[in-house]
N, C-alpha and C positions, 0 to 999 in steps of 0.2 A: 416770631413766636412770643417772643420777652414783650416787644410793645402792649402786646394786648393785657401783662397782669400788671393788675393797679396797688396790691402789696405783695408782698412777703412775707413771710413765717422768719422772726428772728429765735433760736434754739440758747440756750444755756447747756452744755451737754445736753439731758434729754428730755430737759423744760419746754416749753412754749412759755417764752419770754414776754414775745408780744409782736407786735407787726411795724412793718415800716410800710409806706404807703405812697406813692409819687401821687403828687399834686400837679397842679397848671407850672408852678412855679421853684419845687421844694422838695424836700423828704423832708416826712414828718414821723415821728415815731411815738405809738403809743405802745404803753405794757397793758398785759392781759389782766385780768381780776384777779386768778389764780396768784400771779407774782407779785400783783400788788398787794394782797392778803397774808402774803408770806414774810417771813425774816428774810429773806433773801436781799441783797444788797443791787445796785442799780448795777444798771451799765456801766456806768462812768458816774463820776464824777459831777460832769458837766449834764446827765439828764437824772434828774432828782426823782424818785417815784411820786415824792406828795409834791410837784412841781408839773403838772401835764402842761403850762403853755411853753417853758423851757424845755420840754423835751420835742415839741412842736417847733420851738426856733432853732436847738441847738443839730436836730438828728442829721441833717447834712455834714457841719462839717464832721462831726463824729465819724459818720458811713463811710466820707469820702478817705478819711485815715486808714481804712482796713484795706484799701483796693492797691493795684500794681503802683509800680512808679515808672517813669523812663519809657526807654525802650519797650520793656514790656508793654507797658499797658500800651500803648500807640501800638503795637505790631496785635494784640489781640481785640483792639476797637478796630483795626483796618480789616481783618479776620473777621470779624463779624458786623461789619456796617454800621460802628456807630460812629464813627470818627467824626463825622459832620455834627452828631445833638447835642443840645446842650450838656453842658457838663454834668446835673444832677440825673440828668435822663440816662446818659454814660455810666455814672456810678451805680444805680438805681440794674441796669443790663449786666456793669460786668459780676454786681453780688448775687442776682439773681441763677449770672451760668458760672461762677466761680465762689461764690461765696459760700460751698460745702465745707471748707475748710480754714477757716480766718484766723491769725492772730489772734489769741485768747481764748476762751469757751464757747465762744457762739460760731453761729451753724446756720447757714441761710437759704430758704428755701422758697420757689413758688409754692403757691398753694395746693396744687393741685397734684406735686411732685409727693408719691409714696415712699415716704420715707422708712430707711432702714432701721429701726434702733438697737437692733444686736449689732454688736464691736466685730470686729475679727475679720470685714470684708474687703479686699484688699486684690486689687491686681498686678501681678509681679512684673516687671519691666527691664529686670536687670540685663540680660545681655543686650535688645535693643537700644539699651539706654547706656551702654558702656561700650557700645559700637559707635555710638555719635558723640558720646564725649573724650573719644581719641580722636576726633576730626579737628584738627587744630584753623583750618578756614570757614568756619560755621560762622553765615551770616544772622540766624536767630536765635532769640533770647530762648532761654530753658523752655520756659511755659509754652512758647509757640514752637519748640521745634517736637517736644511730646508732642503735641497736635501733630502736627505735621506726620509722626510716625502712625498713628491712628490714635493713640490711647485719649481717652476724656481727661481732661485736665479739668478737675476740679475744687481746685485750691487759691486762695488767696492771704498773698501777704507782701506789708509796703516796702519800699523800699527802692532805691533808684540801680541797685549791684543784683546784677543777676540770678536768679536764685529761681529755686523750687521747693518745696516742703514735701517731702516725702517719708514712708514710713521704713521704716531701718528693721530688719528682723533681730531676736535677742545674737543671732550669732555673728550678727555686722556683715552678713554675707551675698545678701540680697536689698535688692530696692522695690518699692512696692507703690502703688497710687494708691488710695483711697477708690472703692466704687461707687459709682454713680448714685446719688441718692443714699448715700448712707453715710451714717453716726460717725462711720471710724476714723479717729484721731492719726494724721501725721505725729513723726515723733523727732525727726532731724530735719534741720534744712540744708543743702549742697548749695555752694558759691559756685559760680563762674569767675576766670580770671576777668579783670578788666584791659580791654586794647589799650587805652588809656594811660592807667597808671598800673605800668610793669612792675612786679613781683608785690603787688597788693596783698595778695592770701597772702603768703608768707608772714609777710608786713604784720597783719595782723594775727596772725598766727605766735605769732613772737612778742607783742603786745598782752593779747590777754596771758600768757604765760604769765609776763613779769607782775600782772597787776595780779594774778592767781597767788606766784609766790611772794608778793610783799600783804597777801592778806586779803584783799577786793573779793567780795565773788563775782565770781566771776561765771561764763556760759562755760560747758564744757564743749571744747572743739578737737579735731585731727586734720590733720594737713596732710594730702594723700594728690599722688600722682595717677591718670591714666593715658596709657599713652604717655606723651608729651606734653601731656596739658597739667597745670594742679588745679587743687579745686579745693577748698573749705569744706568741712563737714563740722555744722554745729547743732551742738542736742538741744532740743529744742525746752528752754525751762519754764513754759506755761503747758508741760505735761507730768503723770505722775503715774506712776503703779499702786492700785489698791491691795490692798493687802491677797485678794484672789490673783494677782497678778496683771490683773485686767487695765492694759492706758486709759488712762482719765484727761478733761482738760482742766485748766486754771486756767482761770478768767485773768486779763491784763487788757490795759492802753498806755498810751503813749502821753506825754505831757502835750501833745497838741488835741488831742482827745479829751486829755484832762479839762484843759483851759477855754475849747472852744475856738481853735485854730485848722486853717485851713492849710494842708503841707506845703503849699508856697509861703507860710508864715512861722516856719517850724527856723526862720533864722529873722534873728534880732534886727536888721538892717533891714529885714522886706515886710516888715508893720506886723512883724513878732514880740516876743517879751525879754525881758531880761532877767538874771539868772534870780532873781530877789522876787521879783513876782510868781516864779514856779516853786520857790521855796515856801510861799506860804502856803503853800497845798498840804503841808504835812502838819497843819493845824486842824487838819480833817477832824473829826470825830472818827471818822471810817477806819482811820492808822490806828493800832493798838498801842504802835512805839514810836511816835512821829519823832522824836528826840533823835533815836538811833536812825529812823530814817535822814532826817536833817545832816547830823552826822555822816554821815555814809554819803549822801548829795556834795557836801564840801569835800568832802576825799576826792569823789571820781571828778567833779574840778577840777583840784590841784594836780591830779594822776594826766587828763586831758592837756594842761597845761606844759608839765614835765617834760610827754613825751612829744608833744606839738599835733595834736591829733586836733585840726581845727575844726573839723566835722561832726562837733559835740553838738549839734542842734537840739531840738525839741521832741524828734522823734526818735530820738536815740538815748533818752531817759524813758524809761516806763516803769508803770506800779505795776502790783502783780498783788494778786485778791486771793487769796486760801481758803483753805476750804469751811473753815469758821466765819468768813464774810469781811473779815479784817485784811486792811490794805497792808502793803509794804513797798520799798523800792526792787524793780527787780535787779537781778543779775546781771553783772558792765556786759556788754557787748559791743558789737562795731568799735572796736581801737585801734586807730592805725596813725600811722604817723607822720604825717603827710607833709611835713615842715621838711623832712628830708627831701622834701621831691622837685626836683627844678620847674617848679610854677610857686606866682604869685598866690599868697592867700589870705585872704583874713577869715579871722575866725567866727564860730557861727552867729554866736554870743559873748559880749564883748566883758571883759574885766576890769570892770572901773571904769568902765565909759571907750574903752581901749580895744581895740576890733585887730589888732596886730601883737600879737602873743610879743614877736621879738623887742616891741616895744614899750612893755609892762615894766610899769617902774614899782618903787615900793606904795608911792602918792597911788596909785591905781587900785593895790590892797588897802589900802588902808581905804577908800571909799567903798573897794566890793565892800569888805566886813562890813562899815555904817549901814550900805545898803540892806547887805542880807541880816544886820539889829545882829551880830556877831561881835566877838569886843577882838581886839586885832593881837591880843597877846594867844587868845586860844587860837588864831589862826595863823599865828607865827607858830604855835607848839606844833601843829598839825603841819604846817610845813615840814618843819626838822627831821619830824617822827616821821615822814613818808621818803624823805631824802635817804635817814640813815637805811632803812627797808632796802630802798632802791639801791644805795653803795652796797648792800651785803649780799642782792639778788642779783646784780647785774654780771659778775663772774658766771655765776653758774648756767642765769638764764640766754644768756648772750656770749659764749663760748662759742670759737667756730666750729671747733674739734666734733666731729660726727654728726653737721650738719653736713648736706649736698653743698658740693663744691662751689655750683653759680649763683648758693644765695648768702657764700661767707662776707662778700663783700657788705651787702646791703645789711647782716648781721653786725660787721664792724662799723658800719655808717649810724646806724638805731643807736649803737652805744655809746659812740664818741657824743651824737648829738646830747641824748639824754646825761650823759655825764657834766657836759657844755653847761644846759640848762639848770642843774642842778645848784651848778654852782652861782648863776644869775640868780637862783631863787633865795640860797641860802644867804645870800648879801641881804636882799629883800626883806626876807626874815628878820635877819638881824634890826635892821632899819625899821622896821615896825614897833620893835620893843623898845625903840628911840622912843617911836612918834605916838605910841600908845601913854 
């Protein structure tokens, strides 16, 4: 069915934005008159309204950012036969039958698809769906095992950890999909554990805390068990309540969106950027406060470094657009701590040329700062100031005391390390206000 349409309907909430279009060789994406007439602000970054041949070169990798990652996507390309097309053909198929619901405010549609635009339609899923997530030998990803119970799954969003976006009722009681063809916004998204790396949620459950209580904002999350299994619940913050009460979305991308990268290059070693080239994104004119965004970029840095969370890539920075049309950075999300975990790692994005956090020296800061045009004494202050934070929150937030028994341990492994680190860093510091 999908082969035969040659665009799509891309939606801003309940705009017609404009169209994306498959080519011989491409997606290409133009805006409508309407958007281009208006204040309204682009997509991204990376596709400029008074720019149509960039949005014509840039709109693949753009598209190919909002689609599954992993497992997912490969188990819903085998699900529906695209596994063998080229890759833009693939992208082009899965936003066409999932991209009702994408990261940010946009809304993707064939053309021919009658769309809903009143809110509120929504089909409930909760006990089929809390019958399968106490199945602790389930061999499919979220999205395909919905399918698999019947329900239309029509959501997308990136990412390689297992997930689904779904809409959470005000009383937290229920779970709900999105119907078919219509406007209405997801409002949380549910994790999957990973086989992989045992007691992840958690992990990161205990992460965004501490980066909550030292000040970060942070996503709001709950760490909930069903069955046997746990699972992440995080609220999703590219959504809003209008003053009717009614969810809205806000528009976001990801810094691989921003720049024009393809998520196999959302890490510095596979012909990605480094952390000084995504920082000058907040000379935007588009930022209201680029300064405080700037700011806020060097914290959750230093926050990634701390806790050894090497998996700060590209796509786990995102701006987030409001409803005035002015950018900002959005809220930390994905922190986990993965230095604790018996595997090799280097990190995604290197510090000072230095792709091995355990092996940052002060020489390393002091070239990040040159790089990122920072003078090394305000990034020595910024150190101190996020350490003493961390000494005053790490009692409270890393306490075993009425946490579940089997994740005290991995509780007192997060603190010793981060304590560990601290203090490599505060040397660091010091050493700086040497060499400054």
């Amino acid at each position: 069915m999908l082969e035969g349409d040659k665009y799509l309907n891309v939606f801003w909430g309940e705009q017609l934005t404009g169209r994306l279009t498959l080519k011989s060789d491409r997606l290409e994406f133009s805006y409508s008159e309407n958007w281009l007439n208006s204040n309204n602000p682009p997509i991204s970054l990376s596709l400029p309204k008074d720019d149509p041949i960039l949005c014509f070169q840039n709109a693949t990798a753009f598209f190919i950012n909002l689609t599954y990652e992993g497992l997912q996507f490969q188990q819903l390309s085998e699900r529906n036969n695209w596994i063998n097309l080229p890759e833009y053909k693939t992208i082009f198929n899965h936003l066409a039958r999932y991209g009702q619901d994408c990261g940010g405010a946009l809304s993707i549609f064939p053309p021919y698809f009658p769309v809903k635009f009143l809110g509120g339609n929504y089909i409930k899923i909760t006990q089929q769906f809390n019958n399968f997530l106490q199945n602790t030998n389930r061999l499919l990803s979220l999205p395909a095992a919905l399918e698999n119970m019947g329900f239309t799954v029509n959501t997308s969003l990136a990412g390689f950890q297992d997930k689904i976006p779904i809409y959470r009722d005000p009383s937290f009681t229920d779970f709900y999909l999105p119907e078919l063809n219509s406007l209405s916004p997801t409002n949380w998204i549910l994790k999957a554990k990973s086989e992989r790396f045992a007691d992840i949620l958690f992990n990161e459950f205990l992460c965004l805390n501490l980066a909550r209580t030292i000040g970060l904002e942070t996503v709001n999350c709950e760490f909930i068990e069903i069955g046997d299994n746990p699972y992440l619940l995080i609220e999703r913050y590219d959504r809003y309540r209008n003053s009717w009460g009614f969810l809205g979305r806000l528009h976001q991308e990801d810094l691989c969106q921003a720049k024009t990268l393809h998520p196999s290059q959302k890490y510095e070693h596979t012909l990605g950027l480094p952390y000084h080239e995504f920082y000058k994104l907040f000379q935007s004119p588009l930022f209201r406060n680029g300064l405080k965004c700037a700011d806020a970029f060097i914290s959750r840095i230093l926050f990634d470094y701390i806790i050894g969370n090497v998996d700060g890539h590209a796509k786990n920075f995102s701006l987030l657009y409001g409803l005035d049309g002015f950018v900002a950075l959005s809220p930390v999300y994905d922190l986990i701590a993965y230095e604790i975990m018996p595997f090799s790692f280097s990190s995604s994005l290197s510090i000072g040329g230095e792709f091995h956090y355990s092996k940052v020296k002060s020489k390393n800061w002091l070239k990040f700062s040159n790089d990122m045009g920072i003078t090394s004494s305000y990034l020595s202050k910024k150190m101190l100031l996020m350490m003493e934070n961390i000494k005053n929150a790490l009692p409270v937030c890393f306490k075993t005391k009425g946490k579940p028994f089997k994740y005290q341990e991995l509780t007192k492994k997060i603190r010793k390390f981060i304590s560990e680190r601290c203090q490599k860093l505060r040397v660091a510091a010091r050493e700086l206000n040497v060499l400054n």
